[in-house]
C-alpha positions in Angstrom: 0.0 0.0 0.0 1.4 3.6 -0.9 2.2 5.7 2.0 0.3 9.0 1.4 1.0 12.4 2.9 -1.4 15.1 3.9 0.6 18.2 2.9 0.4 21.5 1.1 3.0 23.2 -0.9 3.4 26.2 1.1 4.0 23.9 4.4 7.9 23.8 5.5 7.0 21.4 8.0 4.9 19.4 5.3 8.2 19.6 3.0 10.6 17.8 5.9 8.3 14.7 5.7 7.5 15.0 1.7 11.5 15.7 0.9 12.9 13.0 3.4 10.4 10.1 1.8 11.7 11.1 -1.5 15.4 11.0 -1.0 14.5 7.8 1.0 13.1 5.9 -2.1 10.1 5.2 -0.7 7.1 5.7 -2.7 4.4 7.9 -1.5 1.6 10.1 -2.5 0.6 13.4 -2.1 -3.6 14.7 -0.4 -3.8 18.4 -0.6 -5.0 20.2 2.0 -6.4 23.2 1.6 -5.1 25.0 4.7 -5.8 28.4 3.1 -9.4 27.9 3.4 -9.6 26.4 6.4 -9.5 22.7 5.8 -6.8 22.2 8.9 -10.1 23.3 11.1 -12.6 21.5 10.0 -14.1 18.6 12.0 -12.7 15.7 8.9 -9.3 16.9 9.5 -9.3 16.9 13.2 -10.6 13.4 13.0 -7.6 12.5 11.1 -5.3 15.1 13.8 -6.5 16.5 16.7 -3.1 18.8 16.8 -4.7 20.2 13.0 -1.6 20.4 11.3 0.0 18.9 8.5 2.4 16.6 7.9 0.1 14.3 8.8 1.3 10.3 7.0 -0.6 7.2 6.4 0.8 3.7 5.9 -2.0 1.4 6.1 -3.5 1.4 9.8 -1.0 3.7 10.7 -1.4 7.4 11.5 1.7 9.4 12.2 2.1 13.5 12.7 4.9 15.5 13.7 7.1 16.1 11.0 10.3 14.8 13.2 7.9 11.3 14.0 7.3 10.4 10.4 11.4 11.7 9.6 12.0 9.1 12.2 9.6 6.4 10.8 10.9 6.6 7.2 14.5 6.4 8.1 13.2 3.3 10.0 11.7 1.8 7.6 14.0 2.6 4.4 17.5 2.3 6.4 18.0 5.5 4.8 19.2 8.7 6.3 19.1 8.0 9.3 22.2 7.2 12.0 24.4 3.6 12.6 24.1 4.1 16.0 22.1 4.9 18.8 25.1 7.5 19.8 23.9 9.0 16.6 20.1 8.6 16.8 20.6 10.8 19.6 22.4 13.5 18.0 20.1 13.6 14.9 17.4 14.2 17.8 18.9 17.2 19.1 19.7 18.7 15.7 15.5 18.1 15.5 14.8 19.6 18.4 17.2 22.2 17.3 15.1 22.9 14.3 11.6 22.7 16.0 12.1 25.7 18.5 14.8 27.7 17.1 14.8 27.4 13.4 11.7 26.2 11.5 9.4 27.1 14.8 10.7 30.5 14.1 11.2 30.3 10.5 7.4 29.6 10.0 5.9 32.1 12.3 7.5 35.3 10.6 7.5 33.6 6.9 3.5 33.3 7.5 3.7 37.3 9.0 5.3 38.2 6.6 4.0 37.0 3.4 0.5 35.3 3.7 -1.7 37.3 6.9 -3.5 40.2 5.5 -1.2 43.2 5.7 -3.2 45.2 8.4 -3.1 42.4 10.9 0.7 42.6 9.8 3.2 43.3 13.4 6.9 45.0 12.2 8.0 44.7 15.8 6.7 40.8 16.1 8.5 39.9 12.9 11.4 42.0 13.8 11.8 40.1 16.6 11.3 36.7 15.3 13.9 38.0 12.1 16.8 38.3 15.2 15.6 35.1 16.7 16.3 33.0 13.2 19.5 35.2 12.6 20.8 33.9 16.0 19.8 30.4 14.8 21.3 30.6 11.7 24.6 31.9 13.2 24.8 28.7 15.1 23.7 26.4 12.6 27.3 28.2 10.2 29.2 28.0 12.8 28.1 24.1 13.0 28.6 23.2 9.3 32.0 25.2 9.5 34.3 22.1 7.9 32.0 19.5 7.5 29.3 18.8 4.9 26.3 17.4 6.8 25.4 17.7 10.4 25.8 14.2 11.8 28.2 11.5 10.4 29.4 12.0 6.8 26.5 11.7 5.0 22.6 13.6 4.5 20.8 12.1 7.4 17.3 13.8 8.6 19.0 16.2 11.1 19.9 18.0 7.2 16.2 17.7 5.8 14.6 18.5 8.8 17.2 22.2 9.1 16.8 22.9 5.5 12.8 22.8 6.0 12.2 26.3 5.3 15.5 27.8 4.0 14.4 26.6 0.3 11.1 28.8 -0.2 11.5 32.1 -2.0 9.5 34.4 0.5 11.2 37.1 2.4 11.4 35.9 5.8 14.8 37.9 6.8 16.9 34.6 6.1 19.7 35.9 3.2 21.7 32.6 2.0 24.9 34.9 1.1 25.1 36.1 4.9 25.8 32.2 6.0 28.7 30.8 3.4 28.3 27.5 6.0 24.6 27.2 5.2 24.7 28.3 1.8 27.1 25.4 0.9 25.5 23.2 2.6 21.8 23.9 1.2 23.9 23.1 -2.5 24.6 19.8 -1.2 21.3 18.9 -0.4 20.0 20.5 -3.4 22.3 18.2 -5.5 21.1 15.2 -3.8 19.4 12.6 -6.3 15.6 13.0 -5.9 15.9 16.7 -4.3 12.8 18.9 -5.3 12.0 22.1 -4.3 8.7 22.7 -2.3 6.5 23.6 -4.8 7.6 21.1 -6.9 7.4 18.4 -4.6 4.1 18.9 -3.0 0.9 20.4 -4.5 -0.6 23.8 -3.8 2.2 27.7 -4.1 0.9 31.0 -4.1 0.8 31.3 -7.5 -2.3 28.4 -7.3 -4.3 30.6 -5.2 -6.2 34.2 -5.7 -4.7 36.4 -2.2 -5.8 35.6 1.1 -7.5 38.0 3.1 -5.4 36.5 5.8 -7.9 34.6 7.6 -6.6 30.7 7.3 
């Protein structure tokens, strides 16, 4: 049975679990969900996850959410990108973690400020501070990649996808590739990657699918 993953294209979160099945080998499918109109809300969805976010991934019986859960599961399951060891596992956890509060849990917030709420319920001095939260980050995450090419071990493991998560998408969000040399190398590599796509290649749904939002999703 094909795994299928409820995503949307605009989703960074959506894109860790979309981009790690598909440098994984594992086939899969897309289900839209149409977060810009409220589907993420509604009483189907919630069924499916209470927490009413995407990714959510379904492999037969089994219902998984939590972007870093179903990177977790698919390394499982393909031997792929994940770690040897369980020295490693454990490292590839904290680089997660890592991402979840201060890079994509920041990331998100202030790309979704920034580009997709109606501009009068727009905040300058939330997003500014959310822009120095990422920058401090993203200082950390260079100086981390400084002399190596992936974050744990010697090859792409999930700790990479699961960082990279929102550092692909073309919105102004105050993250500038060319102010990290670290990152920006690093973001090549995983670009180069057989099976790499970007977001709105790999999942359906982009802003150019969709009329403006009066900022209310």
């Amino acid at each position: 049975m094909t795994i299928r993953l409820h995503c949307f294209g605009e989703s960074g979160n959506a894109y860790k679990a979309a981009l790690t099945l598909e440098l994984a080998g594992i086939g899969w499918e897309p289900v839209f969900v149409d977060f810009f109109h409220g589907e993420t809300r509604g009483p189907a969805f919630r069924a499916l996850n209470p927490m009413g976010e995407v990714p959510v991934l379904v492999d037969g019986d089994l219902v998984l959410t939590q972007s870093g859960v179903i990177q977790d599961y698919v390394a499982e399951i393909s031997g792929r990108l994940g770690a040897p060891d369980a020295a490693g596992r454990r490292e590839i956890l904290r680089w997660i973690l890592f991402d979840n509060h201060k890079n994509s849990g920041i990331a998100g917030p202030v790309r979704f400020n920034m580009n997709f709420l109606a501009p009068e319920r727009r905040s300058e001095e939330v997003n500014a501070f959310l822009r120095a939260r990422h920058g401090a980050a993203m200082r950390v995450l260079d100086a981390c990649l400084a002399g190596r090419d992936w974050l744990v071990g010697d090859g792409p493991t999930i700790a990479d996808i699961a960082n990279c998560g929102y550092l692909f998408y073309p919105e102004p969000f105050g993250f500038e590739r060319a102010a990290y040399p670290n990152i920006d190398a690093w973001l090549g590599r995983i670009a180069a990657l057989p099976g790499w796509k970007h977001p709105y290649d790999l999942m359906p749904g982009s802003p150019a699918n969709r009329a403006p939002e009066g900022g209310d999703a």
